[in-house]
VEXMI-684550 format. One line per 3 residues: number of its first residue (from 0); their letters; for each residue z, y, x of C-alpha. Coordinates in pm, 1 decimal, always signed. Each point is the difference from the previous one (the first is absolute). Example, Ala and Ser with C-alpha at 12.3 -4.5 7.8 and 13.67 -1.06 7.14 Angstrom:
<rs>
0> as> +780.0:-450.0:+1230.0 | -66.0:+344.0:+137.0
</rs>
This chain:
<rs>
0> xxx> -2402.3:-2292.3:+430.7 | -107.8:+177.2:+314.5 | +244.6:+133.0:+257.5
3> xxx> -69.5:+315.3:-122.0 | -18.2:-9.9:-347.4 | +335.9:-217.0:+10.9
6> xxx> +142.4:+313.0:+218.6 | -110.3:+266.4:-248.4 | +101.9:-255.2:-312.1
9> xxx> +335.6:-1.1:+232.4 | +34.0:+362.3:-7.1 | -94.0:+85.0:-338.6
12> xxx> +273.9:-260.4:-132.9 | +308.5:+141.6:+182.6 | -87.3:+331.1:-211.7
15> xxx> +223.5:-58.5:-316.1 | -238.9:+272.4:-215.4 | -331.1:-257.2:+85.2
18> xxx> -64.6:-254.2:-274.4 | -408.9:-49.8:+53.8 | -172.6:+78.3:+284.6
21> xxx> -385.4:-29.3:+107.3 | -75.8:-257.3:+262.3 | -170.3:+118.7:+270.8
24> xxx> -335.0:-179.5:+136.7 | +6.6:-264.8:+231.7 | -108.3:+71.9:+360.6
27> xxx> -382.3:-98.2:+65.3 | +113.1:-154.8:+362.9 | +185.7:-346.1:-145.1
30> xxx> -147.2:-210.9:+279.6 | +42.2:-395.1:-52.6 | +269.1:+38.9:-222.6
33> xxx> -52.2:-272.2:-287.4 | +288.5:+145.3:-213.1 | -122.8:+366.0:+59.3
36> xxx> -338.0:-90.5:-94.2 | +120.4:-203.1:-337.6 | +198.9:+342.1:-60.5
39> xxx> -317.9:+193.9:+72.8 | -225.1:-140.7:-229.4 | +259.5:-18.4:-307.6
42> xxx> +25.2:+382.4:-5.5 | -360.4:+35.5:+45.9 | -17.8:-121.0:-333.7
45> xxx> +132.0:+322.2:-141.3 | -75.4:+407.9:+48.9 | +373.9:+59.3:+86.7
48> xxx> +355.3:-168.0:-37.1 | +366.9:+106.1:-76.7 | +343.2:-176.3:+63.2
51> xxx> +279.6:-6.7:-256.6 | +293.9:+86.9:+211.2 | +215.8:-186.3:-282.5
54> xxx> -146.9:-295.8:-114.3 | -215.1:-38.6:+362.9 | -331.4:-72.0:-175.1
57> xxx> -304.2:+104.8:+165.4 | -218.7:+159.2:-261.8 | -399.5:+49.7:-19.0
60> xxx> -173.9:+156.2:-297.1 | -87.6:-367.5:-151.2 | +241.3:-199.4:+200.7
63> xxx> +366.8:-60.7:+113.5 | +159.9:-182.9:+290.1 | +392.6:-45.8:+75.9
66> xxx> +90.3:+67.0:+340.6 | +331.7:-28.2:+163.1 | +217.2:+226.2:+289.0
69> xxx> +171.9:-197.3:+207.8 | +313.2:+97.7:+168.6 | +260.5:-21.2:+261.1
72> xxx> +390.5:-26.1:-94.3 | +183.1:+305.6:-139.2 | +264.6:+138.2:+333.4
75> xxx> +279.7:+4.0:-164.3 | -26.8:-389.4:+7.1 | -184.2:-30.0:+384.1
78> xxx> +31.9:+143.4:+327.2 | -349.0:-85.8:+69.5 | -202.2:+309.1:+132.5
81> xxx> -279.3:-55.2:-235.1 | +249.7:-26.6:-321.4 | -74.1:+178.6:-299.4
84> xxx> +161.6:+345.0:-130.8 | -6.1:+44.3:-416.0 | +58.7:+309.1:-124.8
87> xxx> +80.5:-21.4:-394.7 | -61.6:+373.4:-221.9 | +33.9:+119.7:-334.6
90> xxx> -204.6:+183.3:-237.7 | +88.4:+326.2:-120.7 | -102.4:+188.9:-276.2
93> xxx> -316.9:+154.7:+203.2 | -115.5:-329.0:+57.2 | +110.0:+52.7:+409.8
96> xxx> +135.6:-279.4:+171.9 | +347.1:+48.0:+130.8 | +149.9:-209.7:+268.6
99> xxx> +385.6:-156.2:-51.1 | +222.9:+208.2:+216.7 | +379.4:+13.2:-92.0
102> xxx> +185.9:-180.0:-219.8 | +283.7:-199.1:-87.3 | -40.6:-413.8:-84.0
105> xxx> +347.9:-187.5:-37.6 | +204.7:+264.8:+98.3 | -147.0:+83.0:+309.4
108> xxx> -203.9:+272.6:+92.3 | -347.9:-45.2:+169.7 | -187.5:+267.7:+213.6
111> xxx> -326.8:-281.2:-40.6 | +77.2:-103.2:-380.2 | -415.6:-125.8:+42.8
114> xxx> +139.5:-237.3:+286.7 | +248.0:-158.5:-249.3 | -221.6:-16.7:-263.1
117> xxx> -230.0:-125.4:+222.2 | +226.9:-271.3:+118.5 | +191.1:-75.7:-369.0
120> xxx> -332.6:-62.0:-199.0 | -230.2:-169.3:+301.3 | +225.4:-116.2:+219.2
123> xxx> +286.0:-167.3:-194.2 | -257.6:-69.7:-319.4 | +183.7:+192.2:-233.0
126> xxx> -172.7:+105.0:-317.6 | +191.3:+338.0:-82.9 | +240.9:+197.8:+145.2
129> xxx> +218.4:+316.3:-91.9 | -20.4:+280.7:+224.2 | +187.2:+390.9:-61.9
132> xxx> -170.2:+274.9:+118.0 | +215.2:+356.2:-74.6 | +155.2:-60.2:-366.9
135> xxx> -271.7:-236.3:-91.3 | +8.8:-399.7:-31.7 | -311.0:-193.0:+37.8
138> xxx> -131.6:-372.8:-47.9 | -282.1:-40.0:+224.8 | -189.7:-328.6:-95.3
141> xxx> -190.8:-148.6:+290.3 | -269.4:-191.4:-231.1 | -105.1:+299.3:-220.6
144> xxx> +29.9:+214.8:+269.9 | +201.3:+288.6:-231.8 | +291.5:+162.4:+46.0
147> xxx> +182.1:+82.8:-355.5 | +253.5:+273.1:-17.9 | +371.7:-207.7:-140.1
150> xxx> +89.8:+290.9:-245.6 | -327.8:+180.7:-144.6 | -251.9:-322.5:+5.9
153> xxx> -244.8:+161.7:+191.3 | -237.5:-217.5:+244.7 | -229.0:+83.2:+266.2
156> xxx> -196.5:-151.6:+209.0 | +121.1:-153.8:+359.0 | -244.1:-73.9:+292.4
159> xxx> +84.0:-218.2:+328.1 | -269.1:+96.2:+276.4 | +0.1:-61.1:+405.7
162> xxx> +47.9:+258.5:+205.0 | -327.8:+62.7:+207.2 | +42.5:+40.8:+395.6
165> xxx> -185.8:+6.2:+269.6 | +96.1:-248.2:+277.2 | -228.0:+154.0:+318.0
168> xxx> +159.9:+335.4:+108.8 | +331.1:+183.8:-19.5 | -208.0:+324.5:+35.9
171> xxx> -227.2:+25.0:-271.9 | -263.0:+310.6:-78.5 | -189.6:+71.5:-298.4
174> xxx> -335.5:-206.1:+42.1 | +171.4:-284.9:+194.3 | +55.3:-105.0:-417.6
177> xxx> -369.0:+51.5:-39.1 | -208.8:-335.1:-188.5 | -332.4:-63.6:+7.0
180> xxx> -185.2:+242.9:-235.0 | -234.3:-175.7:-218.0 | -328.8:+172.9:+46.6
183> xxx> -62.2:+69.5:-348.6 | +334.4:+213.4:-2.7 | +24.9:+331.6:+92.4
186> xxx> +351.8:-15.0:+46.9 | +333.9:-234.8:-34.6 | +332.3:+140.0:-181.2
189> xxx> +258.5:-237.6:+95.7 | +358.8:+56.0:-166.6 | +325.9:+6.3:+233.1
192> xxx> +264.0:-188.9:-50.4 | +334.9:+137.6:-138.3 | +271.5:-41.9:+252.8
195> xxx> -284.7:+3.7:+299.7 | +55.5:+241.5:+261.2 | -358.2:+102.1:-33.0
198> xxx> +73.9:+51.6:-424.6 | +363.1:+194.2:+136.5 | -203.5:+185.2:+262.9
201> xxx> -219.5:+176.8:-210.8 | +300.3:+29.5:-314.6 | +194.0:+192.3:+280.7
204> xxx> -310.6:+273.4:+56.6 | +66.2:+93.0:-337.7 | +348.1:+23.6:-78.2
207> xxx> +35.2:+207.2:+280.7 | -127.0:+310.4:-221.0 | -53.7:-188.5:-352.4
210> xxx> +371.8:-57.5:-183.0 | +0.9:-269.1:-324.5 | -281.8:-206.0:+172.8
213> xxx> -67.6:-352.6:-210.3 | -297.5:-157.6:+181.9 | -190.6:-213.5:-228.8
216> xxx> -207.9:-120.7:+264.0 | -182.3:+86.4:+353.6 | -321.3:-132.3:+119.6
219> xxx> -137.7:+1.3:+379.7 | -379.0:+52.2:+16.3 | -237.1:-166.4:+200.2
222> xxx> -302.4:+163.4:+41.0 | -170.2:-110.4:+363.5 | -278.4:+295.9:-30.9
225> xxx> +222.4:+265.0:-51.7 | +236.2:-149.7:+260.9 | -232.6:-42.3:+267.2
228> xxx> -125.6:+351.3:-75.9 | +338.2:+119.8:+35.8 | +92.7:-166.8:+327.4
231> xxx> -309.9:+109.7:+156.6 | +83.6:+396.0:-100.1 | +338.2:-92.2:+92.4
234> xxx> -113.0:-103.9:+384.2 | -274.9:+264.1:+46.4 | +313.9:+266.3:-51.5
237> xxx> +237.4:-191.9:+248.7 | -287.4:+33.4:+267.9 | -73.5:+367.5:-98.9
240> xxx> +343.5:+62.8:+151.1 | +31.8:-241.5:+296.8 | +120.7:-280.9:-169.9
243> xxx> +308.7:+176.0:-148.3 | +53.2:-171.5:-302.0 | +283.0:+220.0:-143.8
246> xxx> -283.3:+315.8:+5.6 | -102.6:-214.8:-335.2 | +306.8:+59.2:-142.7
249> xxx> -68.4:-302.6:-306.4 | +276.2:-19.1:-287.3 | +2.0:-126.1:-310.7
252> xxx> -74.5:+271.8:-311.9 | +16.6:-58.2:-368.2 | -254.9:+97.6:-269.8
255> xxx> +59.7:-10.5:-328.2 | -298.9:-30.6:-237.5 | -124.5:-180.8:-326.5
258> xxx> -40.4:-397.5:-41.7 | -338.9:+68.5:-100.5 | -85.0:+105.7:+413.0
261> xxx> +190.1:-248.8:+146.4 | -286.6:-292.8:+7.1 | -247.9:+233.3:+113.9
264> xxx> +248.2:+175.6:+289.0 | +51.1:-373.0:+153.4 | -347.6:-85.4:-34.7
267> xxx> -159.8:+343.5:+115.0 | +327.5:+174.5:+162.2 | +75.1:+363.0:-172.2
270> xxx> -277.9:+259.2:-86.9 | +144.8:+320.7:-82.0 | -271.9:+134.5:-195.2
273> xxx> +104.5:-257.0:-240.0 | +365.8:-24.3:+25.3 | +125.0:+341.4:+174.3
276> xxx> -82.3:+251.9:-277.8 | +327.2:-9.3:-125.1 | +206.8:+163.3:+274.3
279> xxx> -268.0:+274.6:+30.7 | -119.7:+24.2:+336.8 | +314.3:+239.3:+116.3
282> xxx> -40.5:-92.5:+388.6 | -339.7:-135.0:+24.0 | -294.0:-221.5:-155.0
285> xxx> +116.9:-328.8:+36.1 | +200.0:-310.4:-62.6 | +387.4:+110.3:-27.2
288> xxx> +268.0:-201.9:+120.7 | +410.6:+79.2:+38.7 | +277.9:-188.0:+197.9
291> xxx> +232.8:+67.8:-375.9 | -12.9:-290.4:-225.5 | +143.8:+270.9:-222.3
294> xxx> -289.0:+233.2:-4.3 | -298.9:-297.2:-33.1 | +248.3:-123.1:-305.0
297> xxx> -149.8:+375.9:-191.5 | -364.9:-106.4:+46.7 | +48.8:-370.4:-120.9
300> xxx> -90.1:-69.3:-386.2 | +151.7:-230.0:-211.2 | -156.2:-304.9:-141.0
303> xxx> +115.2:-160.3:-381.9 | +269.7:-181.1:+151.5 | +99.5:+338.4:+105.2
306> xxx> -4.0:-122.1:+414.6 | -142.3:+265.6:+236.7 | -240.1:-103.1:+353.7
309> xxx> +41.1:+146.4:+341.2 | -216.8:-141.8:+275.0 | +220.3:-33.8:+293.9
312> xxx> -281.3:+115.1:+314.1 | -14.2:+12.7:+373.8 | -147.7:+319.6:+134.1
315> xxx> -106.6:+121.5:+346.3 | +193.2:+342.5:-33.0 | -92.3:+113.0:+313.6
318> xxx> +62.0:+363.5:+79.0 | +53.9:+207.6:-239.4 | -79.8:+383.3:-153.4
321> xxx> +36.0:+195.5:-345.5 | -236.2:-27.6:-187.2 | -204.6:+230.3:-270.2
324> xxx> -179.9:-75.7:-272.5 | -330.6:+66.5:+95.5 | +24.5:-219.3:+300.8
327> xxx> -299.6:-286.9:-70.3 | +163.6:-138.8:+384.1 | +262.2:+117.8:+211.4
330> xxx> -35.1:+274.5:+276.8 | -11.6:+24.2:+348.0 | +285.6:-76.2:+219.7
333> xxx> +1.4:+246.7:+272.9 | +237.4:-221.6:+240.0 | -261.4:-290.6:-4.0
336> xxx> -304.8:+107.7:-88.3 | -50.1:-250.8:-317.8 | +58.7:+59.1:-363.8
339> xxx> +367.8:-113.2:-128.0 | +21.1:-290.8:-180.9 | +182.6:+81.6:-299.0
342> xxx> +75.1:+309.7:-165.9 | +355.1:+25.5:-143.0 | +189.6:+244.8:-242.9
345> xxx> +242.5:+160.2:+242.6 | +33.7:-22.7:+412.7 | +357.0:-173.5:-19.1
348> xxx> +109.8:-253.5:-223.6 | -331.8:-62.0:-176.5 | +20.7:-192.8:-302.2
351> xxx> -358.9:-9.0:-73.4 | -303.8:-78.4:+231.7 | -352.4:+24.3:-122.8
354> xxx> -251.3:-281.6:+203.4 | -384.8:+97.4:+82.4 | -97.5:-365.1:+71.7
357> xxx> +3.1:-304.1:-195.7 | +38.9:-207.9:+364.5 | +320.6:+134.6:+83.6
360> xxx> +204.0:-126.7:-309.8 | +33.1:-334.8:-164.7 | +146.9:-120.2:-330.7
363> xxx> +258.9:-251.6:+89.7 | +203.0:-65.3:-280.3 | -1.7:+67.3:-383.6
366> xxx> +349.5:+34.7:-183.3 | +39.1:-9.3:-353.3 | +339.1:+123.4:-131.3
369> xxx> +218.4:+199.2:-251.0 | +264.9:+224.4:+108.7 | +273.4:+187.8:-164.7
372> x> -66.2:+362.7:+202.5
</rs>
């Protein structure tokens, strides 16, 4: 593989949810490579290719090929600064992947009970092992991958996946994760790892309003047009005001909606005419946002595995002004001259803000979850 498909193959696998996964094209600038071009010309051989996550086979519509990841030690067995951290989960009755937290092996408790499976089954070779978590007893078998419930019989299915990091910065912002956007996609949704401060990040925005939150799963979007689009609205309103870039006032909203809209929101960004009709146009003809996981939770609808979708978005707020419901764009304001750049529903402690201008908000991350509230 490529550098970059073996970095998006690389990502993709530390996900525990991703079992099959499209392979993205190779680049067209392979130089002299020999090995690049062998690889070039085998998948020119078919329209499009996917890679079993499981059984690392490399599938075309009339052909198969086994491929294999190579790896660096697990840490808990090497110091070495490039070693290797596994991450073991569980599948629960929603079919989410749940990482192993606390529990209790031989008498002793473990904060990292994944570490010590991690170390029991790999590490020492061991085919099973029997953990407790709460009340429970559990045989975990470490061929099978399945951990089976001691009392009631009951199995499910166990997953072992790396943890993906990112070796170049200790500061990291949101398109310094960005890959390289095949050209025939409009957009990339790339899931977050459990456990990843990015994935714990984002879980934190909404329990801060949203109580009984079960995340089934949260996706980052990559979508350069709408990015660069953004960024250049974002810059034209930091000169507008001499450079000062908290005038901008950007933060992170929520919007709950249908999983219907959610392909066509990350590949167009949000239309209201299409998906604002439902909150009625109280403060103002366009797209409505709020800063209360809470209140987006109302607007989301629930699919058959009865999981809701709220697009996690960052918005130029700006200044801001109540708004009415006739109000096709906001009005004058009389200290500077220029229109505000959101309407809101009250002057202090808005909880809703209603956006004129599809560059000055971007979709950033899709969540899909249940919740008890």
């Amino acid at each position: 593989m490529s550098c970059k498909q073996s970095d998006y193959l690389e990502l993709m696998y530390s996900h525990p949810s991703e079992e099959q996964v499209d392979l993205i094209p190779i680049q067209t600038d392979i130089g002299n490579s020999t090995n690049l071009q062998r690889l070039a010309d085998l998948l020119s051989k078919e329209t499009s290719w996917s890679v079993d996550l499981e059984t690392f086979k490399l599938n075309g519509t009339s052909s198969m090929h086994e491929i294999r990841r190579l790896s660096t030690v697990s840490d808990l067995t090497s110091r070495v600064h490039v070693a290797t951290r596994w991450v073991w989960y569980w599948q629960d009755d929603d079919g989410c992947w749940e990482p192993y937290l606390e529990g209790v092996h031989k008498k002793c408790y473990h904060v990292a009970l994944s570490d010590q499976l991690e170390y029991i089954l790999r590490a020492d070779n061991n085919k099973f092992v029997t953990i407790h978590i709460n009340e429970h007893s559990y045989s975990i078998n470490g061929e099978e991958m399945t951990q089976t419930n001691k009392t009631t019989g009951r199995t499910r299915r166990v997953r072992r996946r790396p943890a993906y990091t990112l070796l170049c910065k200790t500061s990291v912002k949101f398109d310094d994760l960005f890959l390289t956007q095949p050209t025939e996609k409009k957009y990339l949704k790339l899931p977050l790892v459990p456990l990843s401060s990015e994935f714990i990040f984002v879980e934190g925005l909404l329990e801060q309003t949203l109580a009984g939150l079960k995340i089934a799963s949260i996706h980052r979007i990559q979508n350069d047009h709408l990015w660069k689009v953004y960024q250049n609205k974002k810059r034209f309103l930091i000169s507008l005001n001499d450079g000062d870039t908290t005038t901008i006032n950007e933060q992170y909203l929520f919007h709950g909606t249908s999983h219907e809209a959610v392909n066509h929101i990350c590949a167009e960004n949000f239309d209201w005419r299409l998906y604002g009709t439902n909150v009625g146009h109280l403060y103002g003809q366009g797209t409505y946002f709020t800063n209360l996981a809470k209140l987006a939770y109302t607007y989301g609808k629930r699919n058959k595995t009865g999981k809701k979708v709220m697009l996690v978005v960052l918005v130029l707020v700006g200044k801001t002004t109540v708004g009415q419901a006739n109000m096709s764009f906001p009005p004058t304001n009389a200290s500077t001259g220029r229109r505000y750049d959101t309407t809101c529903d009250k002057e202090t402690n808005a909880s809703i803000f209603v956006k004129y201008d599809r560059d000055e908000y971007y979709p950033a991350y899709v969540v899909k979850y249940s919740c008890a509230s």
